[in-house]
C-alpha positions, 0 to 999 in steps of 0.5 A: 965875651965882648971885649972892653974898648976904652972910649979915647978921643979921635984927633983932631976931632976930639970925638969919642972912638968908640961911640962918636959922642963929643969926648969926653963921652959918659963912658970915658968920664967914668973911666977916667973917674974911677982911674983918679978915684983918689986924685982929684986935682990929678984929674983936673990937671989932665982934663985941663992940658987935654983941653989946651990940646983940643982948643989947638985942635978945634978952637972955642977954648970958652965952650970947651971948659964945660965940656972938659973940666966942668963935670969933673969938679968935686960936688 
C-alpha cells in the first residue's frame, strides 16, 4: 500500500515536493482545505504569512496573492 505524502513546499523555491508543481499544488489546497474545514479566517492568515515568507524568498508579492490566497476565499 502506498504511502501518503504530504504536498509542502521546497524552500526557497516554493514548489511542491511531492510533484514539482508551484506550491500550493491541487493536492496541498485540498490538504490543507480539509485541515481548516471549520476555520476559514485561519485558513486566510496562514496562507497570508506564508505568502509574506515567499515573496521574501522569490519576490513578486503582487502575483503571488493569486497563487496563495486568492483560490482560498469562501465562494
Amino acid at each position: 500500500m502506498p504511502r501518503y505524502r504530504p504536498h509542502v513546499a521546497a524552500r526557497p523555491s516554493w514548489r511542491c515536493r511531492v510533484c514539482g508543481a508551484a506550491w500550493p499544488c491541487s493536492p496541498a489546497r485540498l490538504a490543507l482545505l480539509g485541515e481548516y474545514r471549520e476555520d476559514r479566517i485561519g485558513l486566510l492568515i496562514y496562507l497570508a504569512t506564508v505568502l509574506e515568507e515567499a515573496a521574501g524568498d522569490i519576490g513578486g508579492q503582487d502575483r503571488l496573492t493569486d497563487r496563495f490566497l486568492t483560490w482560498a476565499r469562501a465562494r
